[in-house]
C-alpha positions as CSV (number, residue, x, y, z in Angstrom):
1,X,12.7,-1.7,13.7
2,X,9.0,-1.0,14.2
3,X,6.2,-4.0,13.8
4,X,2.2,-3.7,12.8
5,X,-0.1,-6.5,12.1
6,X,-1.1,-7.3,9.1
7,X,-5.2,-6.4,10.3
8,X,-3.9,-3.2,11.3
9,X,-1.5,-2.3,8.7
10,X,-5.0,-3.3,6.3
11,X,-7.1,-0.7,7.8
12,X,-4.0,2.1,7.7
13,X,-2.3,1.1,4.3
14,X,-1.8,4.4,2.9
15,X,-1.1,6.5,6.0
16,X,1.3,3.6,6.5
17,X,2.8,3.6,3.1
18,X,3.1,7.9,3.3
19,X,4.7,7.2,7.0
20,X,7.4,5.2,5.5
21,X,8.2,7.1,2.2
22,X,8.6,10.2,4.6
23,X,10.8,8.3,7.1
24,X,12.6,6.6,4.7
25,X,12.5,3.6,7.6
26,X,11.6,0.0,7.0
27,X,8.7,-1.8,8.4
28,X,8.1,-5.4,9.7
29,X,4.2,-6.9,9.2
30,X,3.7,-9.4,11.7
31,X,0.7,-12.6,11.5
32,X,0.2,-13.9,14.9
33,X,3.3,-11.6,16.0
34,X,5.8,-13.6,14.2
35,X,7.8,-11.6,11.8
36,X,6.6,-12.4,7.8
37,X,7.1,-9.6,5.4
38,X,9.4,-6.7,5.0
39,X,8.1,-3.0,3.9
40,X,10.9,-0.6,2.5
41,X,11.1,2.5,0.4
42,X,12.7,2.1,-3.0
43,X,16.2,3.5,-3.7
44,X,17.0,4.4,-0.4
45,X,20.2,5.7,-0.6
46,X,22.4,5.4,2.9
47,X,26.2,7.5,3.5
48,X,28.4,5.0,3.7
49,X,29.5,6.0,7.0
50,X,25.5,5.0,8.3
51,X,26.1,1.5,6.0
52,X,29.2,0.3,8.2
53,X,28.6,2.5,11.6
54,X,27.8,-0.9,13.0
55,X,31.8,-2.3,12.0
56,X,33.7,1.1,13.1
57,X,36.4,0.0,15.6
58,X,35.6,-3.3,14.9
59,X,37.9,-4.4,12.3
60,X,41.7,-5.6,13.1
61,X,43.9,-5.2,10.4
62,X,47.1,-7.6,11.3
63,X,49.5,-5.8,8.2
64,X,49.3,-3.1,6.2
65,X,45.9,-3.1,3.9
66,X,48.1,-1.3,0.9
67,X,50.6,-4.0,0.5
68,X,50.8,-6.0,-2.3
69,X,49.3,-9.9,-2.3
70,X,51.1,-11.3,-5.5
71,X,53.4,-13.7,-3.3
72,X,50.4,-15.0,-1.5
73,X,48.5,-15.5,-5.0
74,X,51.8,-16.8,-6.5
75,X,52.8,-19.6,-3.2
76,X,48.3,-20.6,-3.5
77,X,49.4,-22.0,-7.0
């Protein structure tokens, strides 16, 4: 994720703010390089494939996702 400082993201604001709108990217302003505040573009919509790309192949599933949980629920009781 790119960084600025806050002194240079003060002198660029709005060719910053038109870099991320285009981009759509967030943006991390830094104070003495040490991570304080978050810039991101409003409503950013992401596929859900891009939202849990980071998961695929990841997850296990140990039984069938499509069965039925009432005995669990029921035995919890």
């Amino acid at each position: 994720m790119p960084t600025i400082s806050k002194s240079k993201l003060k002198a660029n604001m709005l060719q910053v703010f038109r870099e991320i709108e285009e981009s759509g990217e967030e943006l991390i302003v830094t104070h003495n390089r040490r991570p304080v505040l978050r810039i991101r573009p409003i409503g950013t919509k992401q596929p859900v494939d891009r939202v849990f790309e980071k998961l695929r192949g990841k997850v296990v599933y140990h039984e069938d996702i499509n069965t039925p949980t009432t005995d669990e629920w029921d035995e919890a009781q």
